[in-house]
N, C-alpha and C positions, 0 to 999 in steps of 0.2 A: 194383337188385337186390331180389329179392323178398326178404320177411318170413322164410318158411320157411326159405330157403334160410342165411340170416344166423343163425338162431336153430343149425340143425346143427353151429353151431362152437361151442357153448355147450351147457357141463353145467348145464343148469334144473334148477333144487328145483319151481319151479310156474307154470303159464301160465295167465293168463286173459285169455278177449275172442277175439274171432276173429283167426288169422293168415293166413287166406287169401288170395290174391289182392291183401295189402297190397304195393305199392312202397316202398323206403324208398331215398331218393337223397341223404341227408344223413344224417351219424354225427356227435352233438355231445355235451358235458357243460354247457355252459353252458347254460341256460336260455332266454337274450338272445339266445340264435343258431339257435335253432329256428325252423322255417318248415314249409311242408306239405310233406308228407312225411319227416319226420323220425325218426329216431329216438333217443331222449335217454338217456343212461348216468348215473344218481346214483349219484355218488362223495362219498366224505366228505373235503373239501381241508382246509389248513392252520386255517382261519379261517370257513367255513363248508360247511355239509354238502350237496352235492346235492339230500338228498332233502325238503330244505324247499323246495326250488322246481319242485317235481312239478305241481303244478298249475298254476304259469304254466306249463311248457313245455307242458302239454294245450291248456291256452288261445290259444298261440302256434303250436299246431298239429301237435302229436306225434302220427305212428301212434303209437309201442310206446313203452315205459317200462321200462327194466331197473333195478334195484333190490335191494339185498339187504337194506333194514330192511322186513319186511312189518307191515303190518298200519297205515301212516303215513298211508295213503290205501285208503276201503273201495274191497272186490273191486268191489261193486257201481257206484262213480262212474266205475271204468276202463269195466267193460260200458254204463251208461250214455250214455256220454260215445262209445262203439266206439273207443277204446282201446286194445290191447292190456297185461297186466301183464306181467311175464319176470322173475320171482323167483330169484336166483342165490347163490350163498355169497359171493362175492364180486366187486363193483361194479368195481373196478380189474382184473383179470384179466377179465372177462368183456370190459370196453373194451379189453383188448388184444386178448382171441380176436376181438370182432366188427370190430375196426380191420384185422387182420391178413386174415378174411376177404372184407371189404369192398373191401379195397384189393389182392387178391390175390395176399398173400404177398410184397409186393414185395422183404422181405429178404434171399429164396431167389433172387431174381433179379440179387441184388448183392454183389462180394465186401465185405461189413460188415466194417470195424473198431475194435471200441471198445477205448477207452483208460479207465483207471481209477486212481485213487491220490488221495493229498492234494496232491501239485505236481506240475506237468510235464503234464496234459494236452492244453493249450491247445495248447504249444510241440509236445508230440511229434504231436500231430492237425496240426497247420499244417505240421510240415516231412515229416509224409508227403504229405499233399497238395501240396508243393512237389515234391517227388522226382515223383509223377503227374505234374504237369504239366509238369515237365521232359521227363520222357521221353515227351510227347506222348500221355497217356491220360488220359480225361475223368472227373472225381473227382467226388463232395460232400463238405462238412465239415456236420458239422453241433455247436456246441458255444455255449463262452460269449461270444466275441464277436459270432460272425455264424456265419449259415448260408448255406451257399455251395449251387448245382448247379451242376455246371461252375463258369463264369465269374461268374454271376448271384448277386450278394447277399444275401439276404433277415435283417430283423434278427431277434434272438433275444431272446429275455425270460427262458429259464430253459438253464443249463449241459444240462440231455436236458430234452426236452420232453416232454409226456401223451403216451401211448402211441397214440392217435388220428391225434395230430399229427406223430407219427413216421415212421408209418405214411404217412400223404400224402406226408408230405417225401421219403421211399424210394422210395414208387413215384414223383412227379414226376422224381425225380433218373433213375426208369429210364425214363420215357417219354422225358428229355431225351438218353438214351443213355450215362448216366454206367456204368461197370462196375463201379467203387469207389465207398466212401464210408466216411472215417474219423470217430468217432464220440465224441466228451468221453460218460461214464457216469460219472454223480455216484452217490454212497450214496443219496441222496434217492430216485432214480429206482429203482436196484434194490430196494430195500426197500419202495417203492412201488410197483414191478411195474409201472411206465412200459416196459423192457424189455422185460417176458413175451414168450417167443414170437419172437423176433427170433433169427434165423438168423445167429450171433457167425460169421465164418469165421478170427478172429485175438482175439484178447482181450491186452492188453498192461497189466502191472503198473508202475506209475512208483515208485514210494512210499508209507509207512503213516505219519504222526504224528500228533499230538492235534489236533482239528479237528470242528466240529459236533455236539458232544457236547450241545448243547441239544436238537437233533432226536432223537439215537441214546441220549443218556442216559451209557453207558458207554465205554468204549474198544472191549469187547470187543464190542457190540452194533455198533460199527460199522466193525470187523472184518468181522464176520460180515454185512454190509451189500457190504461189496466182494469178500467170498468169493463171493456168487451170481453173480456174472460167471463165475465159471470154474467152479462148480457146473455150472453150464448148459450147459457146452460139450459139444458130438457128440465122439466120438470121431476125426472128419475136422478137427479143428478146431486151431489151434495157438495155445499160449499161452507167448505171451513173459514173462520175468520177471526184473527186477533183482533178483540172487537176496544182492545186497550187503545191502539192508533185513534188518533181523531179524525181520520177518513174513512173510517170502515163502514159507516150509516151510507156515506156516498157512495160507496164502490159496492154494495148490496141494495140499493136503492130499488132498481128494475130486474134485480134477477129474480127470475121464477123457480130456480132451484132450492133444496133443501136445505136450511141455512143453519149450522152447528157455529158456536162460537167458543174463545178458548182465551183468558187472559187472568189477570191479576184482580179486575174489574169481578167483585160477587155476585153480580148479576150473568156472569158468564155460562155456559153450558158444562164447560170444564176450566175446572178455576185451579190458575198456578198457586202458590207459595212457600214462603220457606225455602227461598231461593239460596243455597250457599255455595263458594267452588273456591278451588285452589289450587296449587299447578296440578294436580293428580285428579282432576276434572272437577263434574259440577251435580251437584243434587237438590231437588226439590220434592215438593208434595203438590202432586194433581188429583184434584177433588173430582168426582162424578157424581154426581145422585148422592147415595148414600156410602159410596166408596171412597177411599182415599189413596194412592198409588205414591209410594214412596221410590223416587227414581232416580239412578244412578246412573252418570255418563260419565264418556271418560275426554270429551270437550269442554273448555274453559268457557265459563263466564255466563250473564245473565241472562244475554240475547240467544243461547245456546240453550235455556231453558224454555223459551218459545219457539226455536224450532223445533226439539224435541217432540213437545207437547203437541204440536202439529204429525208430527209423522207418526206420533200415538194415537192421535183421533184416526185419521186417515187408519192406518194400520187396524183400530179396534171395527170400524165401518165397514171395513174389509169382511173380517169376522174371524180374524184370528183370534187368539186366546190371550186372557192378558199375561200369562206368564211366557209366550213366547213374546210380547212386545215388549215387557220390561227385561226379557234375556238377549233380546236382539238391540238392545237399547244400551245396555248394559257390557255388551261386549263388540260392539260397533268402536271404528277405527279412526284416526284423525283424518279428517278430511284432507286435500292436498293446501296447504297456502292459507288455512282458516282457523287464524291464532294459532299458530305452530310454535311449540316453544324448543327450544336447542341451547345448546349451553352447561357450565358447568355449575357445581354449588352457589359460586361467589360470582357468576355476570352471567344473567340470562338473555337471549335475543327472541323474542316473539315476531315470525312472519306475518304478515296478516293482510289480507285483500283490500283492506278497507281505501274506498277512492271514492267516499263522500261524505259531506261534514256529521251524518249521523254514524254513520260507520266508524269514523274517525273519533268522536267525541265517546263513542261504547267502547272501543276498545282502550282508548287509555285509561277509562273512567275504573274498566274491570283489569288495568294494571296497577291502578292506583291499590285499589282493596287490596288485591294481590299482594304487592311493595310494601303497604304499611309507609313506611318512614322512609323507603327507599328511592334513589334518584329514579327520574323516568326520561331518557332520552329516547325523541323521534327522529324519526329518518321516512321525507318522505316527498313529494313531489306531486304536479298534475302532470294529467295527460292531456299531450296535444289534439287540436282537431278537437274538442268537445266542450262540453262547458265551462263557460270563463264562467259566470259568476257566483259558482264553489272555490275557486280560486281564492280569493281575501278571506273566506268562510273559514277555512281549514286552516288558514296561516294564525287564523287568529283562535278558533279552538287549540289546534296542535303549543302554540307560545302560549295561551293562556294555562293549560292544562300540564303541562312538560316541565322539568326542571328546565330541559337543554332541546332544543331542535337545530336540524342538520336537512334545509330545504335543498333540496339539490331533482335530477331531470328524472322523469318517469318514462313515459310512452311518448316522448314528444312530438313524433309523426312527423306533418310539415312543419309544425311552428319552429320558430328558434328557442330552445331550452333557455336560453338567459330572458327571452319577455314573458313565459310563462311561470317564472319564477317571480320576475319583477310586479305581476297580478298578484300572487302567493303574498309579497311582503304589502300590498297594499291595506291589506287588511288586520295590520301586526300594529300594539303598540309599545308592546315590548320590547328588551333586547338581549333576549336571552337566544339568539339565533344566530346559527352562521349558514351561509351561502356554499356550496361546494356542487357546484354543477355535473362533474362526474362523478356520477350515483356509485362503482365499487368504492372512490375515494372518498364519498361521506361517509359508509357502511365503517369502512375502515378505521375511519376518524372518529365515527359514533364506540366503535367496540374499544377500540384500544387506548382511547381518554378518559371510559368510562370509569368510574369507581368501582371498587369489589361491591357485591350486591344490588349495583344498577342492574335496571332493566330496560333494553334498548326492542322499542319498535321499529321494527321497519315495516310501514306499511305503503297498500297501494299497489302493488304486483302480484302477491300472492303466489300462487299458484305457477306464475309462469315463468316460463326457461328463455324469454328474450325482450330484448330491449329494440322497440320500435324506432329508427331514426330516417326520415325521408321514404317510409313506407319501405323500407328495408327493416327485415326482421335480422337482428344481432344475437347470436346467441350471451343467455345472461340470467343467470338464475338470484336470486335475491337469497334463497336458504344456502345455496355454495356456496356464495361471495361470504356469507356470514359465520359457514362454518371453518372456512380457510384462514379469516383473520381470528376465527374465536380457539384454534389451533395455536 
């Protein structure tokens, strides 16, 4: 695609250097991944800024340079060098308008659906993609565990990814012929404008509670991080919403989209009830109009009833039939890492992602029902690098709610595992806890002290195969380590 042509999807403050005649057949942020014919976007990330590495990617072989700190690199080394400059108010939206351009619009060519909240997007993105593939339509996911086209895998590093990278993945999914494509949208990515420009045709609310607040600062700050999901939406656009959360009037406030609602609450659009589950899954009644939908899943627990219920509205909007959502619903699979149960008759281990105090206080509350009379040991940890003050929160749900807790290290990154543990007992007043800082040796010590018909959560990792220590990933699966000691 030509230069000019790239640059017409872009509000420039200033251009220098010739754009004529440039080809550019590559769109990157990273530095390292430049080649000829390039064009490179300096964005300022977590940990390091773009635009200090402006002149390796010259070196490396960039036509053009978009940028919005000027003045980092003189006008005259870009002309020098025949470089092009591309001066912008903003490095993150401009890589979406030239992503979106580049890769031509591939969001408008597919019915997009992102999912948004603090729990439930993993669950409710995977069983709409189940319901698709049940009734025989070719999907993508794109989220925290993996990114799917169609059939095809691809792995994932980040819950939404850079806006470049989005963009490829939409359009690959439309040259593969996918029509849909359901979508995890973290607060990181709206508020970073990973999004921008992305054509929402459903936006879906799961839940609000405390969460991330090292990134966003406040609560309300990151509120207003999952309000631009539905900000954004066209007017063609429908937004579902568990309107049971007590944030849900705020996160629908200004959107101008079509607004369907879905909760326990009677006043709802589609109203749950008659919630029941047991290890062999979970079933309710979803009310419509004058209908009633008797539905069966084969995932554990209450909060698994609201996701459902979401990826059935969505799905019925679609205009599938409802005998293909309640069969697609109905023989949909365990998600990876989300309340996974393992184990024999007499000691069960339930995996579970949960790595926030609402997360944490649903899943043992729907092991308690489960257990009846039976003990309930956790196992479970923060992650470093992110919010302290869930830390005292969860030490004190996990000891208030447990027979036995077993706090020991999660994802601890840079922090040191023993002061993120020492936040964790801050907020305990019990003492029904022990300390075991390496995680296989809690797991170990939760399973094999356990009484016959405990039930031992480990939660907090879910899903994943490693243990983060000093920004080294360690290989480390939380269901292996659980199934080798329940062996």
């Amino acid at each position: 695609m030509e230069l000019t042509e790239l640059i017409n999807n872009l509000n420039v403050i200033q251009v220098a250097g010739d754009v004529q005649r440039k080809e550019i057949s590559k769109l990157v942020y990273d530095s390292r991944l430049v080649s000829a014919n390039s064009i490179f976007v300096a964005i300022k990330g977590y940990k390091t800024d773009g635009h200090n590495f402006i002149i390796d990617a010259i070196n490396n072989g960039a036509e053009a340079i978009v940028l919005e700190n000027d003045g980092i690199v003189p006008d005259e080394f870009f002309i020098h060098r025949n470089v092009t400059k591309i001066l912008v108010k903003d490095s993150r939206i401009a890589l979406a308008e030239l992503s979106k351009g580049f890769y031509k619009n591939p969001s408008s060519k597919i019915q997009l659906i992102g999912i948004t909240g603090t729990n439930g997007k993993t669950t409710t993105s995977w069983l709409i993609k189940y319901i698709l593939d049940y009734s025989g339509l070719k999907a993508g996911l794109l989220g925290t565990i993996a990114n799917y086209i169609g059939d095809f895998k691809l792995e994932s590093n980040l819950t939404t990814p850079e806006s470049s990278d989005l963009n490829y993945l939409l359009n690959q999914m439309v040259n593969n012929d996918c029509k849909f494509a359901a979508m995890e949208v973290s607060s990181h990515s709206l508020y970073l404008n990973r999004t921008y420009g992305l054509d929402f045709k459903f936006a879906v609310f799961t839940n609000l509670t405390i969460d991330h607040l090292d990134f966003h600062k406040t609560f309300e700050n990151y509120l207003n991080a999952k309000k631009i999901l539905f900000d954004r939406l066209g007017e063609n656009a429908i937004a579902v919403i568990n309107i049971d959360d007590e944030n849900a009037n705020q996160i629908i406030k200004d959107c101008k989209a079509h607004i369907i609602t879905f909760g326990q609450n009677h006043s709802a659009d589609y109203v749950i009830s008659d919630i029941n589950f047991d290890l062999n899954g979970t079933n309710f009644l979803l009310k419509y109009k004058d209908q009633t939908f008797q539905i069966q899943l084969p995932l554990i627990g209450e909060f698994n009833a609201y996701n459902a219920s979401a990826a059935f509205i969505v799905s019925h909007r679609i205009g599938l039939s409802f005998e293909q959502i309640l069969g697609g619903l109905k023989n949909s699979r365990q998600v990876p890492g989300r309340f996974e149960v393992i184990g024999s008759e007499n000691k069960k281990v339930i995996v579970d992602y949960s790595h926030t105090p609402d997360s944490l206080e649903k899943a043992i509350l729907s092991l308690r029902k489960l257990s009846k009379q039976n003990k309930i040991i956790t196992v479970f940890g923060c992650g470093g690098d992110r919010d302290k003050t869930k830390r005292p929160l969860m030490g004190k749900i996990a000891t208030e709610l447990s027979d036995k807790v077993f706090i020991t290290s999660d994802n601890p990154r840079t922090e040191d595992a023993m002061s993120i543990i020492n936040d964790i007992v801050k907020g305990i007043s019990k003492q029904n806890y022990s300390i075991i800082e390496n995680r296989e040796e809690a797991i170990k010590t939760a399973i094999q002290s356990a009484d016959d018909f405990s039930a031992i959560l480990i939660a907090g990792k879910g899903h994943e195969n490693y243990q983060v220590i000093n920004d080294i990933k360690h290989p480390f699966s939380d269901l292996e380590v659980a199934r080798k000691y329940l062996r």
